[in-house]
C-alpha positions as a printed NumPy array, in Angstrom:
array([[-31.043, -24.706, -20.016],
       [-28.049, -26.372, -21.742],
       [-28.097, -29.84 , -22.04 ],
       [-26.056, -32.155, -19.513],
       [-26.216, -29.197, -17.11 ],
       [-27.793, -30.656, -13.736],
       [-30.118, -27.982, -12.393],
       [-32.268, -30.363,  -9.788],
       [-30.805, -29.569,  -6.622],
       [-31.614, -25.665,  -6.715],
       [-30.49 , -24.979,  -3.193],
       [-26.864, -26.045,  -4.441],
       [-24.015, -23.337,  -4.511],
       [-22.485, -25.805,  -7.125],
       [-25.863, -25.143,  -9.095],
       [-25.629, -21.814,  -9.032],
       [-21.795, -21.73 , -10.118],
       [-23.102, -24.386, -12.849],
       [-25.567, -21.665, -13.866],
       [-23.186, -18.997, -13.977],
       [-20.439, -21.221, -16.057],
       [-23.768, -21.842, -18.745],
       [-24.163, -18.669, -19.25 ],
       [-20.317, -16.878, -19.073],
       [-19.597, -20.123, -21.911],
       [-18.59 , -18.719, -25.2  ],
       [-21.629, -19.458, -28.199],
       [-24.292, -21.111, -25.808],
       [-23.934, -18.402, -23.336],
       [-26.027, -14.98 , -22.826],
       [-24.806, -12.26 , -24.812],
       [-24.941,  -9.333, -22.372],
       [-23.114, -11.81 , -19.735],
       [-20.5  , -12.705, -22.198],
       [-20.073,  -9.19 , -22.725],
       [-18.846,  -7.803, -19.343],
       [-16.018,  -7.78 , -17.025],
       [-14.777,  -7.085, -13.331],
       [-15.589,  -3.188, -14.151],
       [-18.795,  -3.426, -15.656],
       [-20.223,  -5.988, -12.618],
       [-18.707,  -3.68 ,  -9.572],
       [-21.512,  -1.159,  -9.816],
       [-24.052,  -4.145,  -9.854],
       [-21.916,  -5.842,  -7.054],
       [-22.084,  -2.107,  -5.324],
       [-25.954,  -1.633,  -5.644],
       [-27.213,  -5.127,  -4.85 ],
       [-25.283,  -4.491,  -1.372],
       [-27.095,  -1.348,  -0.905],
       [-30.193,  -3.144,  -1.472],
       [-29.836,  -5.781,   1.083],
       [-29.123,  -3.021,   3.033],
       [-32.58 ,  -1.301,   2.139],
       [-34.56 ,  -4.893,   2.611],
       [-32.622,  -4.786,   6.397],
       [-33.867,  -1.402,   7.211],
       [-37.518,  -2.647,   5.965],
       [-37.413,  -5.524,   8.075],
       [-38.886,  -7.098,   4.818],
       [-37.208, -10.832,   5.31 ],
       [-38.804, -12.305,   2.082],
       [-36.858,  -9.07 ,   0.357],
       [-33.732,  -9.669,   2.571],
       [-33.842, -13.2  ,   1.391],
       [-33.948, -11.953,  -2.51 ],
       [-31.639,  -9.472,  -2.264],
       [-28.888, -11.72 ,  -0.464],
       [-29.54 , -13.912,  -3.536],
       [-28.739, -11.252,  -5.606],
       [-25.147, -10.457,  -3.856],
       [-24.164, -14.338,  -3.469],
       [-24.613, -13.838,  -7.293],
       [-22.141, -11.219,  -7.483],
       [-19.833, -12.909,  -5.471],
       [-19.806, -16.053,  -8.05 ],
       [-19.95 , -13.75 , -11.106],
       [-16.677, -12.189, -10.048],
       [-15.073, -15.762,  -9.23 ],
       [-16.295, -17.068, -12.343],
       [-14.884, -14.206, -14.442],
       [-11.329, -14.462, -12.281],
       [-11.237, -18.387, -12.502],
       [-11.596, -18.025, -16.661],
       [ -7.916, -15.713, -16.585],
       [ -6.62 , -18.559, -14.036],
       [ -6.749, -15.703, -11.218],
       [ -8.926, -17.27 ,  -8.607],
       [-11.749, -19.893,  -8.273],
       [-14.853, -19.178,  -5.977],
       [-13.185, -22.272,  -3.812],
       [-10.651, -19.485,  -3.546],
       [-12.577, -17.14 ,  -2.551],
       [-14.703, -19.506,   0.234],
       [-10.845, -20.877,   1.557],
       [ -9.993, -17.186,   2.065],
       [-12.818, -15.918,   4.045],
       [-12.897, -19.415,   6.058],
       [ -9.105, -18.556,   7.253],
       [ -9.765, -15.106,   7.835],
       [-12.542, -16.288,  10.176],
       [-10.516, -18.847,  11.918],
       [ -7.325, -16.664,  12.024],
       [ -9.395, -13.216,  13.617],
       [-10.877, -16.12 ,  16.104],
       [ -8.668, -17.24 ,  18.12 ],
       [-10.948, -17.029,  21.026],
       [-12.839, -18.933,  19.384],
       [-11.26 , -21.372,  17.419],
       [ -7.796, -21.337,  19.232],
       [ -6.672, -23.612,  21.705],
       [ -7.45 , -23.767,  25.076],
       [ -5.159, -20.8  ,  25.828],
       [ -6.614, -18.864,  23.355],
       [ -9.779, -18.854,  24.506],
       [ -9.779, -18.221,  27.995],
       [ -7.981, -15.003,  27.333],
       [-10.771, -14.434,  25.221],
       [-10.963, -10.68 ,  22.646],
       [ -9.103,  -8.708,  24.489],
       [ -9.27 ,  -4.86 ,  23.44 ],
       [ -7.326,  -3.991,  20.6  ],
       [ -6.449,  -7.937,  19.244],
       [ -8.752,  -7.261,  16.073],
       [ -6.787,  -4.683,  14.689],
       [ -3.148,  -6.609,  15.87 ],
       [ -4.111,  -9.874,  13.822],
       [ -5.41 ,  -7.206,  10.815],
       [ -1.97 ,  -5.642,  11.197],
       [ -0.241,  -8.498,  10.924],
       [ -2.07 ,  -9.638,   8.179],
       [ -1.402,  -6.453,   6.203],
       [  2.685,  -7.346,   7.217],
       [  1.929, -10.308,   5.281],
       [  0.838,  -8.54 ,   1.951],
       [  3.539,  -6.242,   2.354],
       [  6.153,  -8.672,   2.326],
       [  6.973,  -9.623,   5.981],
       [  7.443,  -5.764,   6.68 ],
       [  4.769,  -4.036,   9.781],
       [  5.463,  -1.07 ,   8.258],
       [  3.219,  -0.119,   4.954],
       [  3.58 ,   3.275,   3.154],
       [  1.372,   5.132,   5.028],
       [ -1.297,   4.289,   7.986],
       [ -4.504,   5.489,   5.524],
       [ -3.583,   2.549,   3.191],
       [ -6.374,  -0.055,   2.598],
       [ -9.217,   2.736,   2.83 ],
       [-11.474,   1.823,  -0.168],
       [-12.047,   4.997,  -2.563],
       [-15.413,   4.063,  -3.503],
       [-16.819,   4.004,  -0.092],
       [-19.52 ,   6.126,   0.311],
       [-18.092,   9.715,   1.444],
       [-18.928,   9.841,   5.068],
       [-17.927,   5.948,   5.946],
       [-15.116,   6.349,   3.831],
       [-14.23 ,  10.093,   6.405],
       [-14.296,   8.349,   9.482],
       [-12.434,   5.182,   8.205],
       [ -9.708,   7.803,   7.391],
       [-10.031,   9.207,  10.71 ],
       [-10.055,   5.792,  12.469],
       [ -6.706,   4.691,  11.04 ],
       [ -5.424,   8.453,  11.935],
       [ -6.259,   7.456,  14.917],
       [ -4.161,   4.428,  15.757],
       [ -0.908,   6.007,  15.514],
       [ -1.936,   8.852,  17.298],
       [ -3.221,  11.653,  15.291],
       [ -6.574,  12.633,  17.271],
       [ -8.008,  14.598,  19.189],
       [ -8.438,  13.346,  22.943],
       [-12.454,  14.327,  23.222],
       [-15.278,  16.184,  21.696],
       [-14.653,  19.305,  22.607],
       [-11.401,  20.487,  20.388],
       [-13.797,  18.667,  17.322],
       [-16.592,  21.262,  18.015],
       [-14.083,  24.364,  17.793],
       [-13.015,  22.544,  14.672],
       [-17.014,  22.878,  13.135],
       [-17.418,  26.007,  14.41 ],
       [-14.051,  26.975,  12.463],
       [-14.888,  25.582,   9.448],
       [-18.097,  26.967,   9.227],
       [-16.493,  30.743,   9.461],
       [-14.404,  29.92 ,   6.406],
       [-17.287,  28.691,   4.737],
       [-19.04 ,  32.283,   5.498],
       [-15.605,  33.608,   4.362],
       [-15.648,  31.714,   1.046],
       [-19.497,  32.692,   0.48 ],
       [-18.186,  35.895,   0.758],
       [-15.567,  36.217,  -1.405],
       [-18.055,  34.619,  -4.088],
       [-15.147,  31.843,  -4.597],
       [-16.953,  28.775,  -5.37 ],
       [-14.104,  26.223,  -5.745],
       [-13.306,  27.447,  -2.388],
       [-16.731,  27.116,  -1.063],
       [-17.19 ,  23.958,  -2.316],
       [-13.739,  23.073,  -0.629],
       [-14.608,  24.076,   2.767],
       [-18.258,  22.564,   2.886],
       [-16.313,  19.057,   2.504],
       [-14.063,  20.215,   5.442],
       [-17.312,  20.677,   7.625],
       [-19.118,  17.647,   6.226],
       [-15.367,  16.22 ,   7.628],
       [-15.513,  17.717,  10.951],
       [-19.151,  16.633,  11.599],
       [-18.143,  12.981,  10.755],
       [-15.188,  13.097,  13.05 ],
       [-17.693,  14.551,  15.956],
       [-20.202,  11.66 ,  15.235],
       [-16.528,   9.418,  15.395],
       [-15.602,  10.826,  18.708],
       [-19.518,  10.309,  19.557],
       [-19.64 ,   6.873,  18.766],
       [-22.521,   7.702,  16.299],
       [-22.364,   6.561,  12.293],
       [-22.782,   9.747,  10.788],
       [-23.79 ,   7.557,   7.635],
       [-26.279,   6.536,   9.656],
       [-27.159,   9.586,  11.513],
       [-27.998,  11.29 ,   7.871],
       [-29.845,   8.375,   6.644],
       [-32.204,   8.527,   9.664],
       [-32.058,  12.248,   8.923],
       [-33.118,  12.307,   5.747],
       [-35.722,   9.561,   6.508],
       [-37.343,  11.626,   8.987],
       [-37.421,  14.943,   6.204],
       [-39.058,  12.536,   3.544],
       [-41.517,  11.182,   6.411],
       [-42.38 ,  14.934,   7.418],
       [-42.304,  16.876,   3.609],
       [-44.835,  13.7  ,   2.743],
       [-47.21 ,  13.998,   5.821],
       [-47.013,  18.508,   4.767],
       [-47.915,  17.447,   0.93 ],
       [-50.99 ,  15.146,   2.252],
       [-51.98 ,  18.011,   4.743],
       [-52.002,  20.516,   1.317],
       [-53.847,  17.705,  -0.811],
       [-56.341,  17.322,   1.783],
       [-56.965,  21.133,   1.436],
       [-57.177,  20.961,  -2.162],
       [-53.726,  22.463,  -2.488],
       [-50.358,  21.606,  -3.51 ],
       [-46.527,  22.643,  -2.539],
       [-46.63 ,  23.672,  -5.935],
       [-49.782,  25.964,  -5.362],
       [-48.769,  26.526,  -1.834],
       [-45.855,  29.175,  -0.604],
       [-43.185,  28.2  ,   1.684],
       [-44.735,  30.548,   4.655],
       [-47.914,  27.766,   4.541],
       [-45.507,  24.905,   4.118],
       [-43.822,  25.781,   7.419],
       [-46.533,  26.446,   8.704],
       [-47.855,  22.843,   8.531],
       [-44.316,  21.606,   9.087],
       [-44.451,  23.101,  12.617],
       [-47.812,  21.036,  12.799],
       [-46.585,  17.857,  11.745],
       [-43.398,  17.935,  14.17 ],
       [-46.01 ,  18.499,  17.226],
       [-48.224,  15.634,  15.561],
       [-44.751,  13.415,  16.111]])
């Protein structure tokens, strides 16, 4: 702890920016924090969100209560770093979100008017509009209607954000059913690109279906982020209860053959 530092109060936002200043400060400071920058943090920033996530879908609150730790952390890391190139301060960052809040509100923080009309349908994405007029200058009109669609997003969420903002000016289909004929399409030209042994083209057209099936959970009102997570949940949950089914027999899925291993699979999904 460096001297002078005031550390008592240790459920103190100020503390923890105090914290973060001791050890981003040149000679007294940690080494390995010293050492990194916006880049290097992001993946850190990245994974602690997916870990809050994780602690969510555990319903583990003393981990939820870590792990949100861990991202406030992040969030004064990044101000810290901005506020030493005169960027931003974190008091920045906290004025920002608090007008956001108030501004996409009006129903709730508005005046009287405001809030009997209440949210209509449709006035989250007219105050985000205008909001995105305001980056752009004053102008409505931005260069195209996918801008603002983070590339790092995980591949799915980032498919039907893509598809969402295709959406608002039109481009969609008007149910289901055309997005079905769609799948079924791009799984021929996946059996087409199998068979012509192409494999940039293969690869090409499995993202096209991996498209189309996020556009029918889209039109479905189903995450398919979501939908595979629980997916591949439920495989884990089943390929564990088959290897303690072989274990109990003295056996193994290495030992084992995949007729025996279906076998049991077929049991455990009647077990569920």
């Amino acid at each position: 702890m460096n001297d002078g530092v005031p550390f008592s109060d240790l459920q103190s936002v100020q503390t923890l920016r105090k914290i973060m200043l001791a050890l981003r400060t040149p000679v007294t400071g940690c080494p390995w924090d010293l050492e990194q920058d916006f880049s290097s943090i992001a993946p850190f920033t990245i994974e602690e969100a997916y870990e809050v996530a994780d602690a969510i879908e555990r319903n583990d609150m003393g981990d939820l209560c870590d792990e949100l730790g861990d991202l406030l952390l992040q969030v004064v890391y990044h101000a810290q770093m901005a506020e030493e190139v005169d960027s931003f301060s974190f008091d920045d960052v906290v004025q920002a979100i608090c007008t956001k809040m108030i501004r996409r509100h009006p129903h709730v923080f508005g005046d009287k008017e405001a809030r009997t009309v209440g949210a209509v349908k449709g006035f989250w994405e007219d105050i985000k509009a205008q909001e995105d007029a305001e980056k752009n200058g004053g102008s409505q009109t931005a260069e195209s209607a996918l801008d603002g669609v983070p590339l790092v997003l995980p591949a799915l969420m980032r498919a039907v954000k893509v598809q969402r903002k295709a959406a608002r000016v039109g481009f969609d289909w008007p149910n289901p059913a055309p997005v079905f004929d769609k799948i079924v399409e791009e799984v021929d030209e996946l059996n087409r690109g199998l068979e012509d042994g192409d494999r940039k083209n293969v690869e090409e057209e499995i993202g096209d279906l991996l498209f189309a099936i996020a556009n029918l959970g889209r039109h479905l009102r189903i995450e398919p982020e979501a939908a595979l997570h629980a997916a591949s949940a439920k495989f884990s949950r089943r390929f564990k209860a088959v290897e303690r089914k072989l274990f109990e027999r003295g056996s193994s899925p290495e030992t084992s053959d995949l007729n025996e291993m279906d076998r049991l699979w077929d049991e455990v999904k009647q077990e569920e």
